[in-house]
Each structure stands twice: as structure tokens, then as C-alpha cells.
C-alpha positions, -999 to 999 in steps of 0.1 A, spaced: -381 -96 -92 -359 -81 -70 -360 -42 -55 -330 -27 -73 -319 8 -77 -292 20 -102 -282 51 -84 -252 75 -96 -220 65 -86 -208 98 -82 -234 101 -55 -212 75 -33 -205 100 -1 -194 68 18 -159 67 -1 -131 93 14 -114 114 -14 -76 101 -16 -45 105 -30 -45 77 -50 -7 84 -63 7 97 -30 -11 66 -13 12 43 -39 42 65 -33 44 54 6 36 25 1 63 16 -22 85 37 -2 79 22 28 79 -19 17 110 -4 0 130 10 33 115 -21 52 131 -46 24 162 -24 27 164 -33 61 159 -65 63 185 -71 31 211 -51 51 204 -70 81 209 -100 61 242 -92 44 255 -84 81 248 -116 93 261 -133 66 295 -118 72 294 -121 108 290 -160 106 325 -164 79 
């Protein structure tokens, strides 16, 4: 048998609290800028090359 403990997980002090909602909120925020970018980018060059 192996030497297992079954310990609290509320006990885990490795884990940093986080803002699990603001983390998600700049994330989206920023893929969404950096897409914006890239489409606008994209549009641009489409109409420099007619």
C-alpha cells in the first residue's frame, strides 16, 4: 500500500488568491484588441493591393 494523505483542500497555501472573473475579463479584452488589430491590419492591405 501506498503512503497517502487526504488532506483539506482548503489547506492548499501554494495557490495565489485570484480574480478569477477579472483574470477572464483581460484576457478576452486583450485577444479581442489584438484580433482587432490584426483584422484592421488585414482590411488595409486588402485595399491597398486593388
Amino acid at each position: 500500500m501506498e503512503n497517502t494523505q487526504a488532506q483539506d483542500p482548503r489547506l492548499h497555501i501554494n495557490e495565489e488568491p485570484r480574480d478569477d472573473l477579472k483574470d477572464l475579463v483581460f484576457g478576452f479584452g486583450g485577444m479581442f484588441g489584438f484580433m482587432f488589430v490584426v483584422f484592421t491590419i488585414a482590411v488595409i492591405v486588402k485595399f491597398l493591393n486593388t
